[in-house]
PDB file of the backbone (N, CA, C, O) and the ligand in Angstrom, with CONECT records:
HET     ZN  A 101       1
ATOM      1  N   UNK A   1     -12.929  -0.710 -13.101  1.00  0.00           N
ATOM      2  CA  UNK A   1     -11.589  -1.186 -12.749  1.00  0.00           C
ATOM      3  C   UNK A   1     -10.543  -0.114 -13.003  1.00  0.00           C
ATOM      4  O   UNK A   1      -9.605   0.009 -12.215  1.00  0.00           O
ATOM      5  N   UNK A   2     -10.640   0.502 -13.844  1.00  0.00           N
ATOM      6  CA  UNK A   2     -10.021   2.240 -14.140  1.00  0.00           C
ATOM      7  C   UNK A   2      -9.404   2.747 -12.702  1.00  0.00           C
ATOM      8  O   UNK A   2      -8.181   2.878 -12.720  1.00  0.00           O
ATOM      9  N   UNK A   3      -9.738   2.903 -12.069  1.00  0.00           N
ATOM     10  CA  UNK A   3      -9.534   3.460 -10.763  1.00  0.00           C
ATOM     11  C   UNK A   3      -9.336   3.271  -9.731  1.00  0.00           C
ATOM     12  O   UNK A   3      -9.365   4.020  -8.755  1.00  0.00           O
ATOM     13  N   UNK A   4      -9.021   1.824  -9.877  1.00  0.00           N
ATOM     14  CA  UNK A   4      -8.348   0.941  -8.620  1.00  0.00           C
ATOM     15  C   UNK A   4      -6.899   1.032  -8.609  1.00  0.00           C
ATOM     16  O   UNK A   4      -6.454   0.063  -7.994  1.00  0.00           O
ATOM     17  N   UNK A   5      -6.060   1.727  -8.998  1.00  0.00           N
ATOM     18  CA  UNK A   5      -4.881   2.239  -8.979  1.00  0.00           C
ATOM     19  C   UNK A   5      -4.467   3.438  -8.249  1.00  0.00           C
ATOM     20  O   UNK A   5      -4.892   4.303  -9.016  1.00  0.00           O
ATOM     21  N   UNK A   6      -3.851   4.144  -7.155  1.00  0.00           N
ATOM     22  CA  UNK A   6      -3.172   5.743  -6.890  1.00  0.00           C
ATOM     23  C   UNK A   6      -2.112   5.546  -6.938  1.00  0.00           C
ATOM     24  O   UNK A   6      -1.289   4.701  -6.586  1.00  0.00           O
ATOM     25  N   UNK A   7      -2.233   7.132  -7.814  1.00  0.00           N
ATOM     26  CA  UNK A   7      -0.755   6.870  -7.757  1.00  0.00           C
ATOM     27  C   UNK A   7       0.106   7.883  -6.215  1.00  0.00           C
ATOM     28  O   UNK A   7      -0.260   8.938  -5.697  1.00  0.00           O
ATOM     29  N   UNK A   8       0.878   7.306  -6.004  1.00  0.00           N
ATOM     30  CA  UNK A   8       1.800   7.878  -4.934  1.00  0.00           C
ATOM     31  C   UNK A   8       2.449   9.463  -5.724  1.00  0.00           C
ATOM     32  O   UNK A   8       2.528  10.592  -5.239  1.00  0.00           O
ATOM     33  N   UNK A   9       2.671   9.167  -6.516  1.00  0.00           N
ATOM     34  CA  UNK A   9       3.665  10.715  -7.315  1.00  0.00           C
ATOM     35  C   UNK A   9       2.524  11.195  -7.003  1.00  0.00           C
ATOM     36  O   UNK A   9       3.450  11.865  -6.544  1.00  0.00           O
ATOM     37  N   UNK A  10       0.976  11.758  -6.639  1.00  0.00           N
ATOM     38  CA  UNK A  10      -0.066  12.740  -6.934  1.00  0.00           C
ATOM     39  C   UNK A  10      -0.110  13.151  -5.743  1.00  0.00           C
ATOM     40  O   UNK A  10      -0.503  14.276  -5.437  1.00  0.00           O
ATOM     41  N   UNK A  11       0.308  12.241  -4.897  1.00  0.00           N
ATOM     42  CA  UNK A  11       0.572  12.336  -3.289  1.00  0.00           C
ATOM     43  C   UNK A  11       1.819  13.745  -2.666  1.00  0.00           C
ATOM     44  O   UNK A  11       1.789  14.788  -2.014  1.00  0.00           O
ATOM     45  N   UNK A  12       2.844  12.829  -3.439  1.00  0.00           N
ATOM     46  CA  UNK A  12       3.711  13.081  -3.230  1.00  0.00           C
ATOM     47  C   UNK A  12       3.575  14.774  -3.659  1.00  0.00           C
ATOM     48  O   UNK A  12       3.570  15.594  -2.741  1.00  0.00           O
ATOM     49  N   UNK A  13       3.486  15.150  -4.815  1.00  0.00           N
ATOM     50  CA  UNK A  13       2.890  16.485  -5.242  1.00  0.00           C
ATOM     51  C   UNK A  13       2.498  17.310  -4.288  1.00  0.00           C
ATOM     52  O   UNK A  13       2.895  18.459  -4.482  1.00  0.00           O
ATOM     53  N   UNK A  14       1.796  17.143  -3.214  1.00  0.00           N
ATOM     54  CA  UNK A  14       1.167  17.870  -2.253  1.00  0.00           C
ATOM     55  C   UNK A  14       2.187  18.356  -1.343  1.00  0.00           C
ATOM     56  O   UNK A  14       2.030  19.268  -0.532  1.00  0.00           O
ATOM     57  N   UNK A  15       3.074  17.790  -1.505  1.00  0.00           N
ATOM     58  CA  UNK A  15       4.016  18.441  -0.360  1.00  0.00           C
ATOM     59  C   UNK A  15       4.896  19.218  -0.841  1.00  0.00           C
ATOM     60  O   UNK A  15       5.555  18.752  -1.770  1.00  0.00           O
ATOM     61  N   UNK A  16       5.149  20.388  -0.466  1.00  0.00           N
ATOM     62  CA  UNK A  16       6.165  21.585  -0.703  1.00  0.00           C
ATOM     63  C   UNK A  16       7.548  21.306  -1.565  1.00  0.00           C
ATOM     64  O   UNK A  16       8.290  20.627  -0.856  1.00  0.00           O
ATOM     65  N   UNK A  17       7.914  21.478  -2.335  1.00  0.00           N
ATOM     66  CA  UNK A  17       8.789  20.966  -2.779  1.00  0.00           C
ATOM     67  C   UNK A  17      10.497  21.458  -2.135  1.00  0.00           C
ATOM     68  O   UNK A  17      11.592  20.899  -2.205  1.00  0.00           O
ATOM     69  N   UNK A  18      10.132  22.483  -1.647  1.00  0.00           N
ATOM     70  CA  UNK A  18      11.521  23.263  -0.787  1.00  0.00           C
ATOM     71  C   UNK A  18      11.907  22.505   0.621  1.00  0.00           C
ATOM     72  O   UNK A  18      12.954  22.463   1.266  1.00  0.00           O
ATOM     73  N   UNK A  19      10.866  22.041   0.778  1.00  0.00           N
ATOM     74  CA  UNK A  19      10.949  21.215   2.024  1.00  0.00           C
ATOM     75  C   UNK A  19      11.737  20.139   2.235  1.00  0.00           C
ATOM     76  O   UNK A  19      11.216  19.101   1.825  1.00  0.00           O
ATOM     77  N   UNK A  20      13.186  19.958   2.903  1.00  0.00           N
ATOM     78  CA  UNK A  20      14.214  19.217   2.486  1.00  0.00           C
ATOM     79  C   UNK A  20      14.180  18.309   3.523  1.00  0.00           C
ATOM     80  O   UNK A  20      15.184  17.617   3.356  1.00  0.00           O
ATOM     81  N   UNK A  21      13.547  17.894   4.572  1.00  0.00           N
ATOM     82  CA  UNK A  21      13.594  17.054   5.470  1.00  0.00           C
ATOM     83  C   UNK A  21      12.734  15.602   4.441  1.00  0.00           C
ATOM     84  O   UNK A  21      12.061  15.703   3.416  1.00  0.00           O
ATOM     85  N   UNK A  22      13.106  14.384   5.214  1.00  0.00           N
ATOM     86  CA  UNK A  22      12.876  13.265   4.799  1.00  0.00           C
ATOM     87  C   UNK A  22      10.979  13.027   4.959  1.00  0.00           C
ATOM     88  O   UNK A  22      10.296  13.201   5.969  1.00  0.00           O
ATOM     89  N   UNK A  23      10.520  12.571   3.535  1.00  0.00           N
ATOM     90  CA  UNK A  23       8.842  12.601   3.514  1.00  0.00           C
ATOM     91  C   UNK A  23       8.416  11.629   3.654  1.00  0.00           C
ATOM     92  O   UNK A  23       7.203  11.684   3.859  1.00  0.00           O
ATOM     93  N   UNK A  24       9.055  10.118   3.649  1.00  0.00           N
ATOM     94  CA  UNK A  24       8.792   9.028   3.652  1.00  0.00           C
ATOM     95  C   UNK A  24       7.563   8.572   4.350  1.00  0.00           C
ATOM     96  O   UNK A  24       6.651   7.910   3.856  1.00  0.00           O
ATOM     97  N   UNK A  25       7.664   9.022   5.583  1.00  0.00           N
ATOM     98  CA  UNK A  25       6.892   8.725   6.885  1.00  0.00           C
ATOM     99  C   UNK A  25       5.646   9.023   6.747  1.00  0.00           C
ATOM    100  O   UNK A  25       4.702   8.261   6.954  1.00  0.00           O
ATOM    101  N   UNK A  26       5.568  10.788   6.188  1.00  0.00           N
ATOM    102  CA  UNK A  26       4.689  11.133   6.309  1.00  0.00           C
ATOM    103  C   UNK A  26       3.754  10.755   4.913  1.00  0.00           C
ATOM    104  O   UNK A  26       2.541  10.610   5.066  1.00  0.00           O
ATOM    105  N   UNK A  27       4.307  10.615   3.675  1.00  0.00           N
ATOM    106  CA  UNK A  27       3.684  10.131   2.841  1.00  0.00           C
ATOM    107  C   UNK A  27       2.798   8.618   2.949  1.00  0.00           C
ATOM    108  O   UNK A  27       1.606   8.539   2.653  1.00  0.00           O
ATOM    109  N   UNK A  28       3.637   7.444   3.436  1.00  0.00           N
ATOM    110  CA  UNK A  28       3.192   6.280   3.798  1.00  0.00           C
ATOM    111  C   UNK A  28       2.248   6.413   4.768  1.00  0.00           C
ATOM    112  O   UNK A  28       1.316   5.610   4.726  1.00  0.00           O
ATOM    113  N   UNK A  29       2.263   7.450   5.866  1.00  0.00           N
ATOM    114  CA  UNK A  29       0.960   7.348   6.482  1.00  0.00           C
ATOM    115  C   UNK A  29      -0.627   7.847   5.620  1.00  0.00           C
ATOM    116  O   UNK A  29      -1.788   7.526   5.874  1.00  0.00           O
ATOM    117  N   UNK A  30      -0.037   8.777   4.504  1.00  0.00           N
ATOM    118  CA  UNK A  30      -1.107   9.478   3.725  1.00  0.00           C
ATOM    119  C   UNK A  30      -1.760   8.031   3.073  1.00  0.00           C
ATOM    120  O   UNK A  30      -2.909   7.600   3.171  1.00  0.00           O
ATOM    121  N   UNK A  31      -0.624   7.482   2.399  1.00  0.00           N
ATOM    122  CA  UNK A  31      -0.824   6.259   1.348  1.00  0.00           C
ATOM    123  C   UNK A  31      -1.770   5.168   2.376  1.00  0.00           C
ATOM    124  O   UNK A  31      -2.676   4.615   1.752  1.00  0.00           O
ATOM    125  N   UNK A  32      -1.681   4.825   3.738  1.00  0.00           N
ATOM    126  CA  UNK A  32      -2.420   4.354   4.382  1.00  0.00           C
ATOM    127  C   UNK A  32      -3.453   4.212   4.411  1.00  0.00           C
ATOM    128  O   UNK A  32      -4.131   3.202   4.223  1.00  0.00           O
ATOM    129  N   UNK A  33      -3.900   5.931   4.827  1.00  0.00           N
ATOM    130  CA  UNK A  33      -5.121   6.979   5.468  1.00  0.00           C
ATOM    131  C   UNK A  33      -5.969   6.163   3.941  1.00  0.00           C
ATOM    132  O   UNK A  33      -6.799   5.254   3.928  1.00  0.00           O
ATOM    133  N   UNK A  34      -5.605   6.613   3.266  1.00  0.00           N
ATOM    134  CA  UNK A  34      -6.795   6.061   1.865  1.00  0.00           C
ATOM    135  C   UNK A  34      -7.077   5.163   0.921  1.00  0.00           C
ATOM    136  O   UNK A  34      -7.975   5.060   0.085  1.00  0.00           O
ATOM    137  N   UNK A  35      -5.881   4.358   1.291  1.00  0.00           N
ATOM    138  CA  UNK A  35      -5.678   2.682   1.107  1.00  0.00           C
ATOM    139  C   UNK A  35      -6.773   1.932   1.727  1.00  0.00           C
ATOM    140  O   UNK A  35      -6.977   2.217   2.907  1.00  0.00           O
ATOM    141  N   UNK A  36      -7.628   0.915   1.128  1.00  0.00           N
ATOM    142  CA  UNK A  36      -7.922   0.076   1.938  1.00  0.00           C
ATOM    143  C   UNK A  36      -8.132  -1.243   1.299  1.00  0.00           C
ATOM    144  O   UNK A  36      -8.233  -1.077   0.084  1.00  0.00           O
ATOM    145  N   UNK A  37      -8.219  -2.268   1.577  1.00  0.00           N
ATOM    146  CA  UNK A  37      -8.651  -3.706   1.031  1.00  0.00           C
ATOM    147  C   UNK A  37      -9.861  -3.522   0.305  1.00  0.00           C
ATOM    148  O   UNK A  37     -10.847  -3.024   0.850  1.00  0.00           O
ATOM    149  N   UNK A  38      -9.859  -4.079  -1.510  1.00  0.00           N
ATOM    150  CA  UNK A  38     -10.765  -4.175  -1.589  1.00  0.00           C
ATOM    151  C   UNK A  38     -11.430  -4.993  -1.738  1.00  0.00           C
ATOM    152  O   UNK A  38     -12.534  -4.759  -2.230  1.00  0.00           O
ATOM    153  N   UNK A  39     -11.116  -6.125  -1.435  1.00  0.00           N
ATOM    154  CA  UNK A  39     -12.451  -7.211  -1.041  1.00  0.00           C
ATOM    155  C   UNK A  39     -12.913  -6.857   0.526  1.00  0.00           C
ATOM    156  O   UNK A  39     -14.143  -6.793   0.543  1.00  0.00           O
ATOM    157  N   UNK A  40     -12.464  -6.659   1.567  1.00  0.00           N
ATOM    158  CA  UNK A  40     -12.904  -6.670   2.836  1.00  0.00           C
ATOM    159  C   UNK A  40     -13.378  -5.006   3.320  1.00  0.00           C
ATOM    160  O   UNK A  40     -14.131  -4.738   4.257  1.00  0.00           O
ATOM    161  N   UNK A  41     -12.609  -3.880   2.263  1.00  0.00           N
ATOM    162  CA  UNK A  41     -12.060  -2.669   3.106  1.00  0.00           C
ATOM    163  C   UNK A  41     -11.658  -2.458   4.253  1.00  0.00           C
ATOM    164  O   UNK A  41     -12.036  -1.523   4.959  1.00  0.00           O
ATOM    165  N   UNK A  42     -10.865  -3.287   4.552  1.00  0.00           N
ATOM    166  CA  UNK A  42      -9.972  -3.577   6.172  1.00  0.00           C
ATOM    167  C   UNK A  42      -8.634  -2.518   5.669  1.00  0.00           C
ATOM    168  O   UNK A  42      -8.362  -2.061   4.558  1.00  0.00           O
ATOM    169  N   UNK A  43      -7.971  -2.367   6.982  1.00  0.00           N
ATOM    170  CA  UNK A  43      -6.981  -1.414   6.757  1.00  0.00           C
ATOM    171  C   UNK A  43      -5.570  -2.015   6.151  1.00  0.00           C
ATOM    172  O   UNK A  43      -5.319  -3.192   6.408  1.00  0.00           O
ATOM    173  N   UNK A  44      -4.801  -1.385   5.492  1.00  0.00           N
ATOM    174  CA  UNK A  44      -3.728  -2.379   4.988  1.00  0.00           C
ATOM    175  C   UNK A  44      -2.525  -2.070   5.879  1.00  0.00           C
ATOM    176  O   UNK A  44      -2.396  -1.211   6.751  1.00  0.00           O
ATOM    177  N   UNK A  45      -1.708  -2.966   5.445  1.00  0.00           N
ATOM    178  CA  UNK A  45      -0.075  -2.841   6.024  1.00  0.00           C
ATOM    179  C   UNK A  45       0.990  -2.338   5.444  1.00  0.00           C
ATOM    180  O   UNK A  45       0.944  -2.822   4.313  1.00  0.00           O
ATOM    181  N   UNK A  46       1.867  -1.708   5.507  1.00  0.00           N
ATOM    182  CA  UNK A  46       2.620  -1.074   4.116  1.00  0.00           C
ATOM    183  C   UNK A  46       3.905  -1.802   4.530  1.00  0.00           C
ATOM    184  O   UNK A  46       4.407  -1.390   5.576  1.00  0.00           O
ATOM    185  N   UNK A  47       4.499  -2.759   3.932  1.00  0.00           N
ATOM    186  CA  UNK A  47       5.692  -3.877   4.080  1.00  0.00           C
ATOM    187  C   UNK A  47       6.707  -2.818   2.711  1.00  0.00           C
ATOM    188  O   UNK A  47       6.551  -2.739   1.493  1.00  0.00           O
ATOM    189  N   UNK A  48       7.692  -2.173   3.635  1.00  0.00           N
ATOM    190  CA  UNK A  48       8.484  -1.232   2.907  1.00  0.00           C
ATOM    191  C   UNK A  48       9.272  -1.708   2.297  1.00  0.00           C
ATOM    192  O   UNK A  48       9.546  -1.317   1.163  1.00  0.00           O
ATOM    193  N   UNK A  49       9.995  -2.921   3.025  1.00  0.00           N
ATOM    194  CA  UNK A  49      10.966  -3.401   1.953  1.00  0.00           C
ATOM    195  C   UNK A  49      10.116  -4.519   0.933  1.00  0.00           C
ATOM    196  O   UNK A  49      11.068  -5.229   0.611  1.00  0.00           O
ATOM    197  N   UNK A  50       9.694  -4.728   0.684  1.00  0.00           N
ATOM    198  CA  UNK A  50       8.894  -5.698  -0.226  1.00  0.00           C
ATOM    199  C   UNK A  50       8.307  -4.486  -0.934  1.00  0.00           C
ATOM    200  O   UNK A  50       8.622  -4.484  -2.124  1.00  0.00           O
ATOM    201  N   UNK A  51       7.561  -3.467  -0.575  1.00  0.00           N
ATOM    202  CA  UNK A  51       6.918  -2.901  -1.649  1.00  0.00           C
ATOM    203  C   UNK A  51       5.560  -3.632  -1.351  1.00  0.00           C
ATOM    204  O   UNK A  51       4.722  -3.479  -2.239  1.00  0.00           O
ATOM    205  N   UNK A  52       5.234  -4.281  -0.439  1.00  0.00           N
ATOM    206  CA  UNK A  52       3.787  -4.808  -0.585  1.00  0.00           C
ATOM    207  C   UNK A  52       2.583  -3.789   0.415  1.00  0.00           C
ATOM    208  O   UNK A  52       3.007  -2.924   1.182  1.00  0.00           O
ATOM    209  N   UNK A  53       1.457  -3.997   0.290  1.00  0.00           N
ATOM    210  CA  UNK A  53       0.192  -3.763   0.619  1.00  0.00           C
ATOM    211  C   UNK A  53      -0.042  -5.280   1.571  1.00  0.00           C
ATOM    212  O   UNK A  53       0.300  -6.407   1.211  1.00  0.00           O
ATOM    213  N   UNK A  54      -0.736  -4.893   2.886  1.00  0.00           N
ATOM    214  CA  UNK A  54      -0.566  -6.624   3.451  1.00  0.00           C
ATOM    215  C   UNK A  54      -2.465  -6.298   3.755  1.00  0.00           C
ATOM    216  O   UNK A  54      -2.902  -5.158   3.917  1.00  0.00           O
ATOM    217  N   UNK A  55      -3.218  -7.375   3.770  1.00  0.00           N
ATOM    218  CA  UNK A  55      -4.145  -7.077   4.323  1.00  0.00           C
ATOM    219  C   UNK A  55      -4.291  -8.765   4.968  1.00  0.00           C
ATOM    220  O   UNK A  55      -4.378  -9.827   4.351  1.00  0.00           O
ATOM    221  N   UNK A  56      -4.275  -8.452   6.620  1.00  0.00           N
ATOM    222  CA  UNK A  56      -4.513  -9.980   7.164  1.00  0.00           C
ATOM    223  C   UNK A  56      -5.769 -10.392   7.028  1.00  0.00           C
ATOM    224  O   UNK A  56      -6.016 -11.542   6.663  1.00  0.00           O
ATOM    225  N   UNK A  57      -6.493  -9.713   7.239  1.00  0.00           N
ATOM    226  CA  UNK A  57      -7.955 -10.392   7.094  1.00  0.00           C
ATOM    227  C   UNK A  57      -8.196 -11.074   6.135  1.00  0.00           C
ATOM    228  O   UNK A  57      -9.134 -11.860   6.269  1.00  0.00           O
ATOM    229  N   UNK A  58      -7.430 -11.049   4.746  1.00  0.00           N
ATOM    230  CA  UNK A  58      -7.971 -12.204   3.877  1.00  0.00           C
ATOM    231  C   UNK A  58      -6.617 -12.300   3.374  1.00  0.00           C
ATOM    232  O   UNK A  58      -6.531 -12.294   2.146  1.00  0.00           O
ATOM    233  N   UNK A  59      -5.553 -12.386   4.024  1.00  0.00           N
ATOM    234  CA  UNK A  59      -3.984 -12.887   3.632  1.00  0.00           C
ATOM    235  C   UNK A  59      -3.656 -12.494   2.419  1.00  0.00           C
ATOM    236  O   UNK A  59      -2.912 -13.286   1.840  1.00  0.00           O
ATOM    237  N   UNK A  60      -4.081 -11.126   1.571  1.00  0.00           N
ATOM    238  CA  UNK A  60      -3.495 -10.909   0.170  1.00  0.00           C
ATOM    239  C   UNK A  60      -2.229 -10.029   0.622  1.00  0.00           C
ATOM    240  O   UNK A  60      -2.079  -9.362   1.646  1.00  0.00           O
ATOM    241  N   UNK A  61      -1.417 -10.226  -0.404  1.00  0.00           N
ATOM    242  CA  UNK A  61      -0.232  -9.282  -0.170  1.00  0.00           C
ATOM    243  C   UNK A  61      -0.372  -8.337  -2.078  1.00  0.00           C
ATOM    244  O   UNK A  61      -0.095  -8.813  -3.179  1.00  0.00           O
ATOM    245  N   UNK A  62      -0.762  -7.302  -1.811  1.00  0.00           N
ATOM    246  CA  UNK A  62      -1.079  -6.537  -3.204  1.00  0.00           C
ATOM    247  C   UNK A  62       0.530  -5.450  -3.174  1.00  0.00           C
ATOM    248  O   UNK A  62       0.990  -4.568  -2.449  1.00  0.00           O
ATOM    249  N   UNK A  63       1.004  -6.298  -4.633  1.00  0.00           N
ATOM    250  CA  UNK A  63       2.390  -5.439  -5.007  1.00  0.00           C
ATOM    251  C   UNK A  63       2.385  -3.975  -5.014  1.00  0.00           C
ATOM    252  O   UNK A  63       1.271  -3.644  -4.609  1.00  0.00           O
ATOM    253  N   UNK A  64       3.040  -3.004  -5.259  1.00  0.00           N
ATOM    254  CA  UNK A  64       3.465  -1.856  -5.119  1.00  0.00           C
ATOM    255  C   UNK A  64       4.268  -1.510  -6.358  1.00  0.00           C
ATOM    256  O   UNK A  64       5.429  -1.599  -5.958  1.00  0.00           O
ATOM    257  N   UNK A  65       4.303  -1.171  -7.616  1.00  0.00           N
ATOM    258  CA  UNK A  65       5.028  -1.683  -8.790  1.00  0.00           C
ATOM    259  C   UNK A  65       4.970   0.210  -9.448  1.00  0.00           C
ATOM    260  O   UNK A  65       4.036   0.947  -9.762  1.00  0.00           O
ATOM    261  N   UNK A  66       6.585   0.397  -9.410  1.00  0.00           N
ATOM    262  CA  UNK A  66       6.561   1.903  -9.513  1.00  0.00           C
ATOM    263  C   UNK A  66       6.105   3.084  -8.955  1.00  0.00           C
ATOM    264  O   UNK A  66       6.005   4.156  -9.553  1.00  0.00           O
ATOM    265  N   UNK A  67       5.685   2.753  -7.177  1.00  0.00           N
ATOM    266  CA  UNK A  67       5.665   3.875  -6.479  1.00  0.00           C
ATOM    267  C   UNK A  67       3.917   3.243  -6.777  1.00  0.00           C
ATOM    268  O   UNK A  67       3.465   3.661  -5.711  1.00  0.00           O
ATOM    269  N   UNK A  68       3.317   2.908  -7.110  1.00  0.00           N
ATOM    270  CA  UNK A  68       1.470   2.583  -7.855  1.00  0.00           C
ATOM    271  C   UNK A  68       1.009   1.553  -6.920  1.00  0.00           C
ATOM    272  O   UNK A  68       1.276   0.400  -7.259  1.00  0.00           O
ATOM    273  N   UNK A  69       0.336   1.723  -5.747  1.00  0.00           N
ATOM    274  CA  UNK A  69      -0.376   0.469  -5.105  1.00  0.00           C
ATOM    275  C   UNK A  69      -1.280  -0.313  -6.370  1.00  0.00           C
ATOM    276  O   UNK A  69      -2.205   0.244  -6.961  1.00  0.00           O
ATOM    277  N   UNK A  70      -0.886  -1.485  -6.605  1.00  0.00           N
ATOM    278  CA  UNK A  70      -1.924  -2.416  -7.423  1.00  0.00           C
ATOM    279  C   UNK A  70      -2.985  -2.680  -6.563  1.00  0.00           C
ATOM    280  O   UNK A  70      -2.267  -3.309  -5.785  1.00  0.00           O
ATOM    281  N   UNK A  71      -4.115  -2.741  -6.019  1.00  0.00           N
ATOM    282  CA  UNK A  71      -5.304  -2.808  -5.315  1.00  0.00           C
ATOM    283  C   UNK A  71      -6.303  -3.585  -6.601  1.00  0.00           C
ATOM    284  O   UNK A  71      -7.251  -3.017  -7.143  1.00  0.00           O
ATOM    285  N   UNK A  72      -6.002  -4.491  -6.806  1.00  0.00           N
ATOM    286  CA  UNK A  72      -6.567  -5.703  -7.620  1.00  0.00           C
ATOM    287  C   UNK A  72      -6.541  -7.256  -6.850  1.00  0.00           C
ATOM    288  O   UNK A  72      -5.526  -7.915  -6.625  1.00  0.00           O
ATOM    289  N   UNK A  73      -7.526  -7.520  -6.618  1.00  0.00           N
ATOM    290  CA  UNK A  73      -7.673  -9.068  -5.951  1.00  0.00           C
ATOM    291  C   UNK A  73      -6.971  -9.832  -7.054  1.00  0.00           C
ATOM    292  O   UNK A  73      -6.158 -10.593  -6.531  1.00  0.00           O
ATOM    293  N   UNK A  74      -6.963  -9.940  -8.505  1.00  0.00           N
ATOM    294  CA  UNK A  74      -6.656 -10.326  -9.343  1.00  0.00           C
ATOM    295  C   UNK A  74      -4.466 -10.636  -9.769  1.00  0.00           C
ATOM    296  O   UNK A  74      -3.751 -11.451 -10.352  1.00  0.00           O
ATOM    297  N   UNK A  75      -4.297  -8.943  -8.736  1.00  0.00           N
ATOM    298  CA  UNK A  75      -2.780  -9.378  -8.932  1.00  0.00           C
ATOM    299  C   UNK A  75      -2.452  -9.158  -7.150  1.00  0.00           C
ATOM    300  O   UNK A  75      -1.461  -8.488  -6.859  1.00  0.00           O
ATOM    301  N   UNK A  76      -3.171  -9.644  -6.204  1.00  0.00           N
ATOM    302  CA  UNK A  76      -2.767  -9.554  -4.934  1.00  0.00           C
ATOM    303  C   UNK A  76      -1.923 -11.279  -4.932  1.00  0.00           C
ATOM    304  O   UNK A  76      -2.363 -12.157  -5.676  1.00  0.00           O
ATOM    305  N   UNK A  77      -0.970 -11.486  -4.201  1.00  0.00           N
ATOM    306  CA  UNK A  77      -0.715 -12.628  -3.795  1.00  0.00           C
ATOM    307  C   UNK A  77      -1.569 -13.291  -2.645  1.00  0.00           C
ATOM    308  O   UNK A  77      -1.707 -12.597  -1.637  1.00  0.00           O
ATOM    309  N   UNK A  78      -2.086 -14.379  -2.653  1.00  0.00           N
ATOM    310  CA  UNK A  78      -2.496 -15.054  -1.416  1.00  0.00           C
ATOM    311  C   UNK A  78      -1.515 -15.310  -0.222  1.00  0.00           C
ATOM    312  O   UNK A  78      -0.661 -15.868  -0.911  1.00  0.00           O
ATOM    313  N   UNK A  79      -1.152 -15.324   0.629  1.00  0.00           N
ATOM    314  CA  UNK A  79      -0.419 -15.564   1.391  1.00  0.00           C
ATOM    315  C   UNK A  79      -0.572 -16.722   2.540  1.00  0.00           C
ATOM    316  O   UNK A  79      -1.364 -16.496   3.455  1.00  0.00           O
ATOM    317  N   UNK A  80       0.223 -18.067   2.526  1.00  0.00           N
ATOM    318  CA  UNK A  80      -0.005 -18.893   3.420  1.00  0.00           C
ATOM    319  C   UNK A  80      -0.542 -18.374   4.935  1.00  0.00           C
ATOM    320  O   UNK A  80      -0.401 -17.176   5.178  1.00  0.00           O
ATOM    321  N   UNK A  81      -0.907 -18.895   5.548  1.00  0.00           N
ATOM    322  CA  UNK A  81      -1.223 -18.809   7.263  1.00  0.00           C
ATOM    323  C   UNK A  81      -0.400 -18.610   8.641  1.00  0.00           C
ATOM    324  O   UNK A  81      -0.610 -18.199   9.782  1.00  0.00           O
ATOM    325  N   UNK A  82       0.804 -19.215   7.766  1.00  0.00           N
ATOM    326  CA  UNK A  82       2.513 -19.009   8.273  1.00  0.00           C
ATOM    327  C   UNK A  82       3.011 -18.184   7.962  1.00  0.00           C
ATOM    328  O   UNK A  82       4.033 -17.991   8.620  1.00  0.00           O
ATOM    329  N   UNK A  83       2.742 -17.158   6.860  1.00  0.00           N
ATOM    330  CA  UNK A  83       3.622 -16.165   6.436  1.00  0.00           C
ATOM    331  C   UNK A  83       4.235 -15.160   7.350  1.00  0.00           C
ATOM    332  O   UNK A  83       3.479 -14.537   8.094  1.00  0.00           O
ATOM    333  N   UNK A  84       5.332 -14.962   7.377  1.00  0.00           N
ATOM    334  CA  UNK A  84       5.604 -13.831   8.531  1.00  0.00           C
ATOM    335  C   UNK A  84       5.364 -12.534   8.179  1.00  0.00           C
ATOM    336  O   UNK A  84       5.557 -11.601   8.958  1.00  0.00           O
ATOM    337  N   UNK A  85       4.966 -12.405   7.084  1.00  0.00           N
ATOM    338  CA  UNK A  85       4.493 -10.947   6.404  1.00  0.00           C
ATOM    339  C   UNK A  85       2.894 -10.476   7.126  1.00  0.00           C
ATOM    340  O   UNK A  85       2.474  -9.351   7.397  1.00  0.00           O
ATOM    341  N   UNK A  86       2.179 -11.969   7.312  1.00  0.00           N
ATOM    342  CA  UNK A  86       1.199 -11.499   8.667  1.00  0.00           C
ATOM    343  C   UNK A  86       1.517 -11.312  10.191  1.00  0.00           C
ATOM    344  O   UNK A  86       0.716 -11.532  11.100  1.00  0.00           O
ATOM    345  N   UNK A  87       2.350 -11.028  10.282  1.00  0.00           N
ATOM    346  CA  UNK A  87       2.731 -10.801  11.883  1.00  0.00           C
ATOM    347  C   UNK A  87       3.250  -9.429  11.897  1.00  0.00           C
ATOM    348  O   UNK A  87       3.531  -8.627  11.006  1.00  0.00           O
ATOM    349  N   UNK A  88       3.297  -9.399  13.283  1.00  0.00           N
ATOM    350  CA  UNK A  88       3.390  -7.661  14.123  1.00  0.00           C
ATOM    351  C   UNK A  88       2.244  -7.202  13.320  1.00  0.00           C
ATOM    352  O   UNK A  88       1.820  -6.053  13.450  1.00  0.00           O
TER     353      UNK A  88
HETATM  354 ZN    ZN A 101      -9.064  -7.572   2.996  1.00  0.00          ZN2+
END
């Protein structure tokens, strides 16, 4: 269970630090690329203003708490069937 945590700052590290254009984009696609569900390993959703991790296939919404994807079934939220956090 040790290692079901990344952190984003180790990410973030990789990129040039002189480099003054906005990284957002390109970081969240990194955070994507190696993100995945871990009960299903389906691909996740990155819900920016919430800070959540979405994975529809089994409706968890896994918090984001200090830049740190939580990737724990244990602190994912379940998410109703209605939620609009599963859509688009
Ligand atoms: Zn899943």
């Amino acid at each position: 269970m040790a290692a079901a945590t990344v952190s984003t700052q180790a990410l973030q590290a990789s990129v040039p630090a002189a480099c003054g254009a906005p990284l957002e984009v390109d970081v969240d696609a990194r955070l994507l690329d190696i993100l995945a569900c871990p009960v299903c390993k389906g691909p996740l959703r990155y819900e920016r203003k919430q800070q959540l991790l979405i994975c529809r296939g089994d409706r968890l919404a896994f918090p984001i708490r200090e830049d740190i994807p939580v990737m724990l079934e244990d602190e994912a939220r379940t998410l109703a069937p209605t939620d609009p956090l599963l859509e688009s």
